[in-house]
Phi, psi and omega in degrees: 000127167290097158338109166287092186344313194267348175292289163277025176259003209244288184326317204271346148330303166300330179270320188302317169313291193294329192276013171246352183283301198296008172265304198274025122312306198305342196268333178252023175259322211256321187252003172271304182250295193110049173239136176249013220280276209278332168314307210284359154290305182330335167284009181294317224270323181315315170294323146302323176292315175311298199299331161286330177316282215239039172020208237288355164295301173299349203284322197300329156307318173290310193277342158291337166277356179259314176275348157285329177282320172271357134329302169315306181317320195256342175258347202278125172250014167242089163273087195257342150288146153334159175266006190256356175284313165290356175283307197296301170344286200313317180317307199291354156303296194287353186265328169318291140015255184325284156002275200285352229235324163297291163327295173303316191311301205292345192241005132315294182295340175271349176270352144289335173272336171293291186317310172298327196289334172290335162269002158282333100017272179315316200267320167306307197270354159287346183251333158301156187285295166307130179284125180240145219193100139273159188198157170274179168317334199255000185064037155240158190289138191252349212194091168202209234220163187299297140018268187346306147344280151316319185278319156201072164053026192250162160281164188281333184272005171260357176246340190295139186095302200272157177290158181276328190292357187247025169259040182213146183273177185307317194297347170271328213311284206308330204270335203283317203299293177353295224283333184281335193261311162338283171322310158212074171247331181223008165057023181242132172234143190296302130341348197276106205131332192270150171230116194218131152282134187253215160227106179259182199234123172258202204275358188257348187082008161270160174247157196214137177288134187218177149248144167237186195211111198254119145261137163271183190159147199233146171205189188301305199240028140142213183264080133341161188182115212242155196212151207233113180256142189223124136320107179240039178279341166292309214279327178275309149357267184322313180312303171303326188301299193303332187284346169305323194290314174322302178284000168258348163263349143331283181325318211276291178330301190310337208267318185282343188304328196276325176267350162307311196304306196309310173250031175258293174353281216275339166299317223272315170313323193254359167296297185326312194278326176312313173303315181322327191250014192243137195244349162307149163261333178289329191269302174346317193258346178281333181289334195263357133342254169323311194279338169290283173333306172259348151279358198266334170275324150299012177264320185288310169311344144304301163320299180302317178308309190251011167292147149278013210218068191289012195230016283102123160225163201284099201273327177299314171298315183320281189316249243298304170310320152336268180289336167293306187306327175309304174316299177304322179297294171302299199266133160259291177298104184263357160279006165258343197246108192244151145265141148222162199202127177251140181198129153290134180287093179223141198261150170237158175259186190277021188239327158243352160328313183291291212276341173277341192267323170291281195340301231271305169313314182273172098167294141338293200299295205287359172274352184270332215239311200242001204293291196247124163301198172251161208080357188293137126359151126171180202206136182218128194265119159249155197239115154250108176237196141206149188228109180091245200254353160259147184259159190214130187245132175214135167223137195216177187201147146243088179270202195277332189084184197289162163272153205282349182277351191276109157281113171266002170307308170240039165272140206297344169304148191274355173253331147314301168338313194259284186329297179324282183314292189299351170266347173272337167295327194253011206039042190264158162301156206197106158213146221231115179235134158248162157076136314328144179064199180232164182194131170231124187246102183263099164317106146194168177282176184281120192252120180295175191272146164220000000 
């Protein structure tokens, strides 16, 4: 702290002043009337005020008045008290002395350390980004920060003094007053703690979105609410900008899920007509094959298309849309063949959705073509869970089963092939229990989208 020149030239008058009043009691209680009593209270007040000045400094006072006072004593020659009464005196200086003199150091220092802490204080919040507003029990402002300014465009002296109502637009006014009269009325503000976005008003009359941050706080001379202000209208821009982007690349995804679909579709059609005209039955059933095949992928690009989740679909609803088109395609008699199909509602993305949804086709198609002769009875179950951290795909029949001589790992059908491949593709476990029927069960975790 800077030591004022004129103070303490104020200061050393002052002690110098009283300590020449107290030479000239000592000389005339003691060497005029021969008294020693009632002056040496008059040493009090030099000695506090030093001790208070210049604290373990000021000490120098006390022991020149003790030594001027028994000094006295021995040059004085009509005296009629004793010496141990200016002895006990002269302690009770210096210990008053010490006393005042501890005391003031100590309470130097905490008025140095408030004073640094406070210009620490200061220098944060005059150097903050953010605007900081303090305001009173009455909402006017007692306190706030250069930042402010900048945010909404007033001078520190023109607000200062003023209600908080008038950086806010009309349509808040009514609501902030409600919360202020509450706030001290039950010394609780409904806020206090929250960080919330608003509307402020600047000084030009536009309005701009910001966020805050409200603390409450109590003193002497009432309740406060000191508040943290951050201008986010660049930030809400950007917010807008990207969500623009977003929903045109949203659009954009929907339009290829649609036109893949449209033309998987349009594969899967002209496979059909094509067929119509091939009188083999063996190439007649690889087309109609193939026309499967690619609805079962255009379903999924359908899916995506009217999903909001353009990186997902509900694979349970799929197995059902799926497997009925399939059912329909295949079973003539449908009071011989029954499906059933239990599926937990679990979302898959599109990197396994397109190769488990082909599995799922071959697996279906071949328990529908080969499971059973014809007039047979019989029932083929599909399953979708999942369990602990894995999904399980199960499709099963109690048809006639595979024949015992068949690897169906390395069998020459081209939907076994595709079963195998594509399950090595999702990393799934691919396991085959036969007799009775058939059953294939496919494991795996889920490979996220990227």
């Amino acid at each position: 702290m800077t030591r004022n020149p004129n103070h303490e030239l104020y200061k050393l008058i002052t002690i110098s002043s009283l300590l020449i009043i107290s030479c000239l009691l000592t000389y005339y209680f003691h060497f005029v009337i021969g008294e020693g009593v009632i002056f040496t209270h008059f040493f009090y007040f030099p000695i506090i005020l030093a001790a208070l000045w210049w604290q373990k400094k000021g000490l120098i006072v006390p022991i020149f008045l003790t030594l001027m006072l028994l000094v006295s004593y021995y040059l004085s020659p009509n005296l009629s008290y004793p010496l141990y009464e200016d002895i006990y005196r002269s302690i009770i200086f210096l210990s008053i002395g010490i006393v005042v003199a501890i005391l003031s150091d100590v309470i130097n220092k905490k008025d140095k350390e408030l004073s640094a802490s406070e210009e620490k204080f200061r220098s944060v919040a005059n150097s903050a980004v953010d605007g900081i507003i303090t305001t009173n029990q009455n909402g006017d402002i007692v306190l706030m920060n250069p930042s402010l300014k900048r945010i909404f465009g007033y001078d520190l002296d023109e607000i200062k003094g003023r209600n908080v109502t008038m950086l806010m637009p009309e349509r808040y006014k009514k609501d902030f007053e409600t919360k202020l009269q509450n706030f001290n009325s039950t010394g609780t503000h409904e806020l206090d703690g929250k960080t919330f976005e608003s509307i402020g008003l600047k000084k030009n009359g536009e309005e701009f979105p910001f966020e805050i941050s409200v603390a409450t706080w109590g003193y002497k001379t009432g309740p406060y609410t000191t508040s943290i202000i951050r201008d986010v209208a660049d930030r809400k821009l950007t917010e807008h900008q990207l969500q623009k982007s977003i929903k045109e690349k949203e659009m954009l995804l929907k339009e290829i899920h649609h036109r893949v679909k449209n033309n998987l579709m349009i594969i899967s059609s002209l496979l059909s007509l094509q067929s119509r005209y091939i009188k083999d039955e063996n190439s007649k059933t690889i087309f109609i094959e193939s026309q499967n095949r690619a609805r079962s992928m255009a379903l999924i690009h359908e899916r995506l298309y009217q999903s909001t989740d353009l990186k997902n679909i509900d694979f349970g609803d799929y197995i059902q849309t799926l497997a009925a088109d399939l059912y329909d395609t295949y079973v003539v008699d449908k009071n011989l063949i029954k499906m059933n199909i239990e599926t937990d509602e679990l979302n898959l993305d599109i990197d396994t959705s397109i190769p488990l949804g082909l599995i799922l086709n071959e697996l279906v198609t071949n328990s529908l073509k080969h499971a059973f002769s014809q007039g047979d009875k019989g029932t083929i179950d599909i399953k979708f869970k999942k369990q602990t951290d894995k999904y399980c795909l199960e499709v099963k029949d109690n048809g006639k089963g595979f024949p015992n001589d068949i690897d169906y790992k390395n069998a020459d059908s081209l939907g076994l092939s595709l079963i195998t491949s594509l399950s090595e593709q999702i990393d799934a476990d691919l396991e085959y229990i036969g007799s009775p029927g058939t059953s294939f069960k496919i494991s795996f975790n889920e490979k996220k989208f990227q």
